[in-house]
C-alpha positions in Angstrom: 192.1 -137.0 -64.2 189.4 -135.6 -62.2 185.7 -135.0 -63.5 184.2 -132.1 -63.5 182.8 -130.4 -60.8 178.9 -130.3 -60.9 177.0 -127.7 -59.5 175.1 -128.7 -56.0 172.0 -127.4 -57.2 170.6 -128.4 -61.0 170.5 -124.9 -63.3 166.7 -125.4 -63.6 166.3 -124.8 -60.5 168.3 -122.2 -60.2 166.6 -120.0 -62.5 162.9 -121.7 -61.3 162.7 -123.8 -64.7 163.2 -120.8 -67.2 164.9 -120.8 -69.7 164.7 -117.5 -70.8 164.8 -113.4 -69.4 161.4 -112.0 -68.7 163.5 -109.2 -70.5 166.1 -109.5 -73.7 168.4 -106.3 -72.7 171.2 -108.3 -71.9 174.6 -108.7 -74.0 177.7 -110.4 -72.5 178.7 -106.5 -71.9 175.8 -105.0 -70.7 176.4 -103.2 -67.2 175.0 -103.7 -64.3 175.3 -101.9 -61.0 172.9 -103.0 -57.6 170.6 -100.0 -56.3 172.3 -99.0 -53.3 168.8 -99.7 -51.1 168.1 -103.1 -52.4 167.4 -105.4 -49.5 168.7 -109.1 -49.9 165.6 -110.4 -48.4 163.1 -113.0 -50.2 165.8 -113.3 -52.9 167.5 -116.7 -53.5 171.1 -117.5 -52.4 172.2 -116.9 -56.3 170.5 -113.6 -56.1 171.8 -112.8 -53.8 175.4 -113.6 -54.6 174.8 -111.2 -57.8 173.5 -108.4 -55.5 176.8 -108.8 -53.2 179.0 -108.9 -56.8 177.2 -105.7 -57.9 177.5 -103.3 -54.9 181.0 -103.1 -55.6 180.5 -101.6 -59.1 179.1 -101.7 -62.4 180.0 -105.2 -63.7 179.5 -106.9 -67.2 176.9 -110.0 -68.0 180.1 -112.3 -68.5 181.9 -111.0 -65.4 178.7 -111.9 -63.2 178.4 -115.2 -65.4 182.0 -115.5 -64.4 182.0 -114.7 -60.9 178.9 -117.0 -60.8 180.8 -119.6 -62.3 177.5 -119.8 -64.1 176.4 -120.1 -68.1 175.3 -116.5 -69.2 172.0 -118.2 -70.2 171.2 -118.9 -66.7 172.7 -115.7 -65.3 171.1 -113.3 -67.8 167.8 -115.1 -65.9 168.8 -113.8 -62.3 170.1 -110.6 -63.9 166.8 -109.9 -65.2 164.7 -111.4 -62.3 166.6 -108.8 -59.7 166.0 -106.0 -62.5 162.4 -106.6 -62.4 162.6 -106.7 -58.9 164.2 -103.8 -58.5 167.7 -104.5 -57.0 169.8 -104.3 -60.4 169.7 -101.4 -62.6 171.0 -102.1 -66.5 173.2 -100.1 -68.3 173.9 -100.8 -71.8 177.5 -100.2 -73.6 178.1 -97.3 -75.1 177.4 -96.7 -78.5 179.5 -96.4 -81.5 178.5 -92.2 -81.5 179.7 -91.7 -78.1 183.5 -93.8 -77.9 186.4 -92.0 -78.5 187.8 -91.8 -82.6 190.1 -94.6 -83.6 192.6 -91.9 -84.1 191.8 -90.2 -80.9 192.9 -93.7 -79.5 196.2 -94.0 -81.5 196.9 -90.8 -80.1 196.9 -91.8 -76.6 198.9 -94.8 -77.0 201.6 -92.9 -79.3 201.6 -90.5 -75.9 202.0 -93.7 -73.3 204.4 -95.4 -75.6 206.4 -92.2 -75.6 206.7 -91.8 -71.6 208.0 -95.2 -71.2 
C-alpha cells in the first residue's frame, strides 16, 4: 500500500501562516465567480489556480476545495484573500424565501417521471 501523497508545499505556507479568512462569508456552498478583468499578476500559483477555476463559472467553496485538492480551511483563506483583492466576487446561496416550494418541486419530478 502506497502512502499518501503530501502536498509539495506545507499548507502554512500556502495560505502565509493564517489560519483563518480576513473575512467569515464562506460556507462549503457559497458561490464564487472571478471578475472577468482580474489580472493574475502578483498573485501566488494557488491563486491563481482558483482564478483559472473560476473564470469558467460560478463554483462552490467545496468544488474549489475539491479542485484544489485542498482542505476548505485553507481554501476559504485564498477565497477570501483574492476577494479582498478584488479578483473573486462572493455570492451566497439562495435563501429559504427565494427556492422553489417543496410541492412546486414534486411537481416537476411527477412531470419528468411522466415523459420517460
Amino acid at each position: 500500500m502506497r502512502p499518501p501523497k503530501r502536498p509539495l508545499v506545507r499548507l502554512h505556507v500556502v495560505t502565509g501562516g493564517r489560519a483563518h479568512p480576513s473575512r467569515n462569508v464562506f460556507d462549503l456552498v457559497t458561490l464564487v465567480t472571478a471578475v472577468p478583468t482580474a489580472t493574475t499578476t502578483g498573485i501566488t500559483p494557488e491563486q491563481r489556480r482558483v482564478l483559472e477555476l473560476c473564470r469558467g463559472g460560478p463554483l462552490s467553496v467545496a468544488e474549489v476545495a475539491g479542485h484544489l485538492q485542498l482542505p476548505v480551511s485553507v481554501t476559504k483563506v485564498l477565497l477570501s484573500d483574492l476577494v479582498d483583492s478584488g479578483h473573486l466576487v462572493v455570492r451566497s446561496p439562495a435563501s429559504s424565501s427565494q427556492r422553489p416550494s417543496v410541492g412546486l418541486l414534486q411537481e416537476v419530478l411527477d412531470g419528468l417521471r411522466a415523459r420517460l
